[in-house]
C-alpha positions in Angstrom: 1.9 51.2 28.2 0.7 47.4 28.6 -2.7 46.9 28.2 -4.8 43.6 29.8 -8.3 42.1 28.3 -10.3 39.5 30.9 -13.5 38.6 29.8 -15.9 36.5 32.2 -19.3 35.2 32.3 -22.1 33.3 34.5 -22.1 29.8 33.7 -24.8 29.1 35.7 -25.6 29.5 39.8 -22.6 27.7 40.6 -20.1 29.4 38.7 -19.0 31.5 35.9 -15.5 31.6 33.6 -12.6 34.0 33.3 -11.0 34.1 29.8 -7.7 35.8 28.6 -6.2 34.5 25.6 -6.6 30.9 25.2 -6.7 30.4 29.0 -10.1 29.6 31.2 -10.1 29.8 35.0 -13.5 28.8 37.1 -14.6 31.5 39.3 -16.6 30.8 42.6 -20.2 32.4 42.4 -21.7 30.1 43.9 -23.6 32.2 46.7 -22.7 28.4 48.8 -19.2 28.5 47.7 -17.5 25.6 46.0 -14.2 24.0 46.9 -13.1 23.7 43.0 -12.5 27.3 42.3 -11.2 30.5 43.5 -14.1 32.8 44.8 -13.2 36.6 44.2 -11.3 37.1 47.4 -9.1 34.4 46.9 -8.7 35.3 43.0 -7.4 38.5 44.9 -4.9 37.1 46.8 -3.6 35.1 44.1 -3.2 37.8 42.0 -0.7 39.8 44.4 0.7 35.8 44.6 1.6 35.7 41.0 2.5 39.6 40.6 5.6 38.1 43.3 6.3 35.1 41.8 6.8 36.4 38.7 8.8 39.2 39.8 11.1 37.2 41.6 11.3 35.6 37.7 12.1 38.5 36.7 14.7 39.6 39.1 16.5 36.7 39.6 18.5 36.3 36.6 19.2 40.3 36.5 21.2 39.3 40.7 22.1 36.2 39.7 20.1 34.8 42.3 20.1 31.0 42.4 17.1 29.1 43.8 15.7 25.9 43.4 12.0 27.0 44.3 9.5 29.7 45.8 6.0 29.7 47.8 4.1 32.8 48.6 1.6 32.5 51.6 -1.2 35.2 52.1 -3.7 35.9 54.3 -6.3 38.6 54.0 -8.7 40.3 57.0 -12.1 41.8 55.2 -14.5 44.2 56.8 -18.2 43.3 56.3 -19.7 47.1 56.4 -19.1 48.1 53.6 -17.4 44.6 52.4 -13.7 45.6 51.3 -10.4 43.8 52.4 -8.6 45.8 55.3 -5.3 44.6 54.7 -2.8 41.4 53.3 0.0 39.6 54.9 2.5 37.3 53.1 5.1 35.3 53.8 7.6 34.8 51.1 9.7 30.9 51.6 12.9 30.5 49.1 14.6 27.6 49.1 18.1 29.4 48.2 21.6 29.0 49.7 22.1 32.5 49.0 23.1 34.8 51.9 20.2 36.7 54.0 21.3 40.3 52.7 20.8 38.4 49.3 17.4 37.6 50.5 16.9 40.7 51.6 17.6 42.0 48.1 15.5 39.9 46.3 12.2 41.0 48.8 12.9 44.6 48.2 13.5 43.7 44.4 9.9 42.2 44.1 8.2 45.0 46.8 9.3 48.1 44.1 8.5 46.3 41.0 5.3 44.2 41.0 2.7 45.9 39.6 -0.5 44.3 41.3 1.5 44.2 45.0 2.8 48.1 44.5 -1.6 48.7 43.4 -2.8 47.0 46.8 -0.4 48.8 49.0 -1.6 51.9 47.6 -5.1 50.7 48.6 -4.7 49.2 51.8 -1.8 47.6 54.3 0.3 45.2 52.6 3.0 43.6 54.5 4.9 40.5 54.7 8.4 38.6 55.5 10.9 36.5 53.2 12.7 33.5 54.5 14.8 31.1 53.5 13.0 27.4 53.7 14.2 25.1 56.5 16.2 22.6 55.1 14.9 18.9 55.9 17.7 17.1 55.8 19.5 19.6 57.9 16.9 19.4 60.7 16.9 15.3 60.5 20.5 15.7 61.5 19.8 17.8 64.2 
């Protein structure tokens, strides 16, 4: 079993401080909002964000998947009454030459093993696509 210690605390009534090891994150408190830290919703999303990007860390050397880079979009619809998040999309972009059954792999790789993403879909819907990213130079030629 891993284990996980996150301490935080009010700096004041703008914003407070996540700590885990020698790492400090700003947290959004601010019952205005501020456009310099996450607030808890989108610490939310970027945890199931991270829990893909580092899966497809993971699993990438194990296929011998080659990519150059990776972007994870997310969007989020939240109820008011009682306040709780409904469900998440995400849309997965790899820049990659690899085929789109490879792709394929790599999505389901990263759906059955990340531990935050396989939490929320037990909690509520969790969808989303994986494409490969456009290529530039290929559509300037077009």
């Amino acid at each position: 079993m891993l284990e996980y210690t996150v301490t935080a605390r009010r700096i004041d009534a703008h914003g407070s401080e996540a700590r885990a090891g020698e790492a400090v994150l700003t947290i959004d408190t601010d019952l205005s909002g501020r456009a310099d830290a996450f607030n808890p919703a989108e610490l939310f999303l970027a945890s199931i964000a991270a829990c893909m990007l580092k899966g497809i860390e993971r699993v990438t050397p194990l296929l011998g998947f080659q990519l150059r880079g990776v972007s994870v979009s997310l969007y989020a619809i939240r109820q008011d009454t009682p306040p709780r998040m409904l469900s998440v999309s995400y849309e997965i972009v790899v820049d990659t030459e690899e085929s789109d059954s490879r792709l394929d792999l790599l999505h389901k790789n990263v759906r059955k093993y990340g531990t935050i993403s396989n939490t929320v879909a037990d909690a509520l819907e969790l969808s989303g696509t994986i494409r490969r990213k456009s290529s530039q130079h290929a559509q300037d030629k077009s």
